[in-house]
N, C-alpha and C positions, 0 to 999 in steps of 0.2 A: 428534531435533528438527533442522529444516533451518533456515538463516537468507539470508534474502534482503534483497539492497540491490535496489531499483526506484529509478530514478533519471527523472524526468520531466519535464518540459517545461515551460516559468514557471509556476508558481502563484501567483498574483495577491493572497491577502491569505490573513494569518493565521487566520479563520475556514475557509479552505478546509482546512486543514492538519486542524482538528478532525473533518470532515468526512469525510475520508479515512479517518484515524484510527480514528474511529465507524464507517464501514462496513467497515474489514477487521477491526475488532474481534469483529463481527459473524459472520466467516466460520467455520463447524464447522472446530476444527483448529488458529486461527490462537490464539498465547500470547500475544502482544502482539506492536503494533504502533505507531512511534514515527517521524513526519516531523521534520525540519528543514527549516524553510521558507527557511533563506538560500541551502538548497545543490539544495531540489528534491528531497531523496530520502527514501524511505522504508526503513526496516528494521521486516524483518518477523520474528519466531520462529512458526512452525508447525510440524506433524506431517506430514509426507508422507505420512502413508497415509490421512489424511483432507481434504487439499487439493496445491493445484499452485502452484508459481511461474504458472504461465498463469491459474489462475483467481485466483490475485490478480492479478495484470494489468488481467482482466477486469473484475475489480471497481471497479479505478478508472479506466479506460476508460468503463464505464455512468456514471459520474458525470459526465462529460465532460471528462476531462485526458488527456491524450498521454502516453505512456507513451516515454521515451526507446528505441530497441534499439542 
C-alpha cells in the first residue's frame, strides 16, 4: 500500500473538499482518501499495482484544481 500527500492550490469551500474526496474514492485501487481544506492537501492510501500517484493527479485536475508540483 503507497501513501500519497498531493498538495494543491486554494480550494475555495468545503463542499469542494467532498468532492475531491468522492472522486478518488472512486478510483480502482485507492483505500481512502482524506483532504484538509486549511492546508490544501490531500492524503491518499492506494495499491500501486492498480493506480499511480499521476492518475490521481489526474483525477483531480479533470475536476478542475491545480495540483501543486
Amino acid at each position: 500500500m503507497e501513501k500519497a500527500n498531493i498538495y494543491l492550490e486554494e480550494v475555495s469551500c468545503p463542499s469542494c473538499v467532498k468532492k475531491i474526496e468522492s472522486a478518488l474514492t472512486k478510483v480502482t485501487g485507492v483505500e481512502s482518501a482524506k483532504m484538509y481544506f486549511h492546508s490544501s492537501k490531500v492524503k491518499v492510501d492506494y495499491d500501486e499495482k492498480k493506480t499511480s500517484h499521476h492518475a490521481l493527479e489526474k483525477v483531480i485536475q479533470d475536476l478542475g484544481y491545480v495540483v501543486k508540483k
